[in-house]
VOTILO-876228 format. One record per residue (C-alpha): y, z, x. Coordinates in steps of 0.25 Angstrom, whole numbers, padded with zeros to 4 digits, always signed. Layout:
YZX;...
***
This chain:
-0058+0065+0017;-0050+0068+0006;-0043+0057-0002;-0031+0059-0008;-0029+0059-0025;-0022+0049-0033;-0020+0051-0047;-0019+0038-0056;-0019+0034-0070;-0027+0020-0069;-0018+0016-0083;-0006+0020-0080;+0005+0016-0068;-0003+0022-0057;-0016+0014-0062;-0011+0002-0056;-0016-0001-0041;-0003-0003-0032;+0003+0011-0039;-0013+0015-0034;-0011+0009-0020;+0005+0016-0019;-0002+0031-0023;-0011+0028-0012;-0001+0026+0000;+0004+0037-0003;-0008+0046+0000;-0014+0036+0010;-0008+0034+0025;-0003+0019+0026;-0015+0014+0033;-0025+0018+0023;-0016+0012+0014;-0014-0002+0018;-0028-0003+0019;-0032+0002+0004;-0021-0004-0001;-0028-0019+0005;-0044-0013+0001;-0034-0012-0015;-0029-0024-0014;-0040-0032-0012;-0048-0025-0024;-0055-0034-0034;-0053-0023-0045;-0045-0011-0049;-0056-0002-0049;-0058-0007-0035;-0046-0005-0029;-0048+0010-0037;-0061+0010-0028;-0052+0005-0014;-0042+0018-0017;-0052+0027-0020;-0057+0025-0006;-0045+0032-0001;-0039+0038-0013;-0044+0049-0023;-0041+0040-0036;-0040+0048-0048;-0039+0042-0062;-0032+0050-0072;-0039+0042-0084;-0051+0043-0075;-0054+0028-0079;-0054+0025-0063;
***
């Protein structure tokens, strides 16, 4: 299965996790959506919520920091 890409800069705007969680509704359909955005939600951490989207997502850091 092929994910889809996302692009981010994790210090800039697009870094933050609900401007994440909005790039990913778009590329998801609204089911898978509602579900990772709870699995995000409910993360402990930012690098775990990282983790949650990259289940579905192809997450790339520009800074490569993430």
């Amino acid at each position: 299965m092929n994910k889809p890409k996302i692009y981010f800069d994790s210090r800039g705007e697009l870094g933050n996790i609900f401007a994440l969680l909005n790039l990913c509704r778009n590329e998801l359909n609204l089911l898978s959506y509602k579900i990772l955005r709870k699995n995000v939600l409910n993360s402990k951490s930012y690098i775990e919520a990282l983790e949650k989207i990259r289940n579905h997502i192809n997450l790339i850091d520009v800074r490569g920091e993430y």
